[in-house]
C-alpha positions in Angstrom: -13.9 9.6 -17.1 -14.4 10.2 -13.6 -11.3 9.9 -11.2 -9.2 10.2 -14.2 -7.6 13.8 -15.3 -7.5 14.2 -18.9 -9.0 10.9 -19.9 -11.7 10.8 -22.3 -13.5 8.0 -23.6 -13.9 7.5 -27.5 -15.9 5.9 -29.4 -17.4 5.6 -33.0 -20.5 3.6 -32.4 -23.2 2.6 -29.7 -21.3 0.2 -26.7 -24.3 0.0 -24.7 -21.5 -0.1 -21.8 -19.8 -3.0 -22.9 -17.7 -2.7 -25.7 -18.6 -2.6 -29.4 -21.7 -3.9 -30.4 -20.5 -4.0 -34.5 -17.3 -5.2 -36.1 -14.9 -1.9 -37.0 -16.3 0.0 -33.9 -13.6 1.8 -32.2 -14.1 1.8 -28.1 -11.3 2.7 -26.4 -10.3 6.7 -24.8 -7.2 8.9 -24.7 -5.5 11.5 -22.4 -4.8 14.8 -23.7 -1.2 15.1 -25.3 0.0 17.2 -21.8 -0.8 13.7 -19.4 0.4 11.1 -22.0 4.1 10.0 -21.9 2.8 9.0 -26.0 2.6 11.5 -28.4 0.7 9.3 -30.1 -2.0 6.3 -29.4 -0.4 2.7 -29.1 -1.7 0.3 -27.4 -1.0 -4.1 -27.3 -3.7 -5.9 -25.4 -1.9 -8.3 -23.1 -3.4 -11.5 -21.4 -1.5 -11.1 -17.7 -0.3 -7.5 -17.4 2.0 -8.5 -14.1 3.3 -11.0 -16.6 4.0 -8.6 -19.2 5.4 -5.7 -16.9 8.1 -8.7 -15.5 9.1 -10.1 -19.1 9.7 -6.3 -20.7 11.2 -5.3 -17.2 13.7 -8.6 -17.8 14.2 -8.2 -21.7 15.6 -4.2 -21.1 12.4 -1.9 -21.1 10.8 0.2 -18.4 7.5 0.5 -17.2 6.0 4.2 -18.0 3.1 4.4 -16.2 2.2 1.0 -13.7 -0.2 -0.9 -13.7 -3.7 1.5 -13.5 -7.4 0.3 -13.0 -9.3 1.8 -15.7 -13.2 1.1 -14.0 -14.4 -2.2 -13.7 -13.2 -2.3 -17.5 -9.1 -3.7 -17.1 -6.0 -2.2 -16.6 -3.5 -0.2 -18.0 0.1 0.4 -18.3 2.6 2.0 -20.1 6.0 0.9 -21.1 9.4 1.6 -23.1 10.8 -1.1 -25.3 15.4 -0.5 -25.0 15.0 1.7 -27.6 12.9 4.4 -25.7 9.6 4.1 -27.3 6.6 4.2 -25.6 3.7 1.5 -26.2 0.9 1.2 -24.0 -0.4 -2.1 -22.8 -4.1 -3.2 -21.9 -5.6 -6.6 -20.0 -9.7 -6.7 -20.5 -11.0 -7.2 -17.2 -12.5 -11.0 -16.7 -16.4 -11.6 -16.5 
């Protein structure tokens, strides 16, 4: 993915650039395991990211990574829940 290191996009069925096109489709990408906070893929798909950063900021977590424009696609972040582990969050950009 252009303008972003060791990102690469994954996916197990035609998108056509906008997602899957079939139920059970996976569409999504990864960074290589040196770039990831994660040693492995988690990810909660949020409505408001600012929201979400603020509420897990207030409740004892940490944000990871802010708030990152992936495209014209959403944005990402990842976080730590008070316990240390990391969980990535997503918000789908709006048509």
């Amino acid at each position: 993915m252009p303008g972003m290191g060791g990102y690469t996009l994954v996916t197990s069925g035609s998108s056509k650039g906008q997602g899957p096109t079939e139920p059970g489709f996976i569409n999504g990408g990864m960074l290589s395991g040196e770039d990831s906070p994660a040693r492995c893929p988690v990810i909660v798909v949020v409505e408001s990211m600012d929201a979400t950063l603020e509420r897990i900021s207030g409740l004892g977590g940490a944000v990871v990574s802010p708030r990152a424009s992936v495209g014209d696609m959403g944005v990402a972040a990842r976080v730590t829940d008070p316990e240390g582990s990391v969980v990535g969050r997503w918000e789908t950009a709006r048509s």
